[in-house]
Every structure is written in structure tokens, then in C-alpha cells.
N, C-alpha and C positions, 0 to 999 in steps of 0.2 A: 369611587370605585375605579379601580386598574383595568384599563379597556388594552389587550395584546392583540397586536394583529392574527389574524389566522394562520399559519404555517403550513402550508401543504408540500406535497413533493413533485407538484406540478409548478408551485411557486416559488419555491427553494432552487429549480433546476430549470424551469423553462424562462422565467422571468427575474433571474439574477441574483435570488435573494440567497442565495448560499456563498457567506459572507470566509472568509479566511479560518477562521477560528473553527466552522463547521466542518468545512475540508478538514483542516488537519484532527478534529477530533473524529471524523468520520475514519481518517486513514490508518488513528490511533485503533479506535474500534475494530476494525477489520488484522490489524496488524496481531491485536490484542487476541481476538478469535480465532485466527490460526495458531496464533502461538499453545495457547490454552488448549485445541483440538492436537496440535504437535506433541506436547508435554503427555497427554493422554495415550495418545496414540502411540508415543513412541516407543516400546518395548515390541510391539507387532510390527512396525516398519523396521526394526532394525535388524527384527532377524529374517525378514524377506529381504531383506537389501544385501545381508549376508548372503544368501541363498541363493541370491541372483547374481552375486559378483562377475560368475566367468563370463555372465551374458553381456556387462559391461564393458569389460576389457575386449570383448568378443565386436562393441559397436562399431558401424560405418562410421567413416570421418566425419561427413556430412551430418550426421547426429551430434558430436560431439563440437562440430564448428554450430552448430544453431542452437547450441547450449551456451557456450559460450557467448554468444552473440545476444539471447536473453538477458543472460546474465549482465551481461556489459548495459543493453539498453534499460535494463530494469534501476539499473545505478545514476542511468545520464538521466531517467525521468524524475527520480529524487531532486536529481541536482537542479534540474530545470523548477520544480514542485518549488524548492525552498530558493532558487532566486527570485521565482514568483513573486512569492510570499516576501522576499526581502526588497523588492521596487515596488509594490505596490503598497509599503508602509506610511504612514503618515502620521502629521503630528501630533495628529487627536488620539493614535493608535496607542492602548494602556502596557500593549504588551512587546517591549525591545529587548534585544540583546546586544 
């Protein structure tokens, strides 16, 4: 009989056991979920966002500088995420590029 350890998400996250591969399917997952609620949603978002245009061109700078600044560190945690993922590979590791 196949004895699997138990998986909890106090032991996935507080005692290490969230290995590479759950990260990136977790990030997948989540990525997946917005995309799918995006795709749904977007006929309603698009014409509020029409609707709201003047208010945007209308923002303070300081809005539009901490948007941009999201956006910037939203890209440098990626890049950090998959250096990660790419030093802490090793030989037993099945899956390279």
C-alpha cells in the first residue's frame, strides 16, 4: 500500500514543504483565475473604462508615477521569482530549459 505524507498548508508554507514546481503552479493558477474572470468580465470593464477616460487623463502625477512604479516592480518580482527558480535548480531536477 502507497503511504503519502499528509499535505497541509500549514506544512507547505510554514515548514518548507512548498517545493518549486507548487509555486509556479500556484502562480499559474492564480494567473489562470484572473485571466478567465478578465475574459468574462471584460465587455463591463471596457465600457466603464471608456466612460471614465476624462477622469484619467484628468489624474495627479503622483498616481500615475505609482503606477508605473507597480508596474515596474511587478516585472522585477518575476524576474527575481524565475532567477530563483533558475539557482536553485539541480541535477536530480526533471524539469530544465
Amino acid at each position: 500500500m502507497l503511504c503519502l505524507p499528509k499535505l497541509t498548508l500549514h506544512s507547505l508554507i510554514v515548514e518548507g514543504n512548498m517545493g518549486r514546481i507548487t509555486v509556479f503552479l500556484s502562480v499559474w493558477l492564480v494567473g489562470y483565475v484572473l485571466g478567465f474572470a478578465g475574459y468574462l468580465a471584460y465587455p463591463t470593464l471596457s465600457e466603464m473604462a471608456i466612460s471614465s477616460l476624462p477622469f484619467f487623463t484628468s489624474l495627479d502625477s503622483r498616481v500615475i508615477g505609482a503606477t508605473i512604479a507597480g508596474t515596474i516592480t511587478s516585472f522585477l518580482t518575476l524576474v527575481v521569482m524565475i532567477a530563483w527558480a533558475r539557482s536553485s535548480r539541480t541535477a536530480a531536477t526533471p524539469f530544465t530549459t
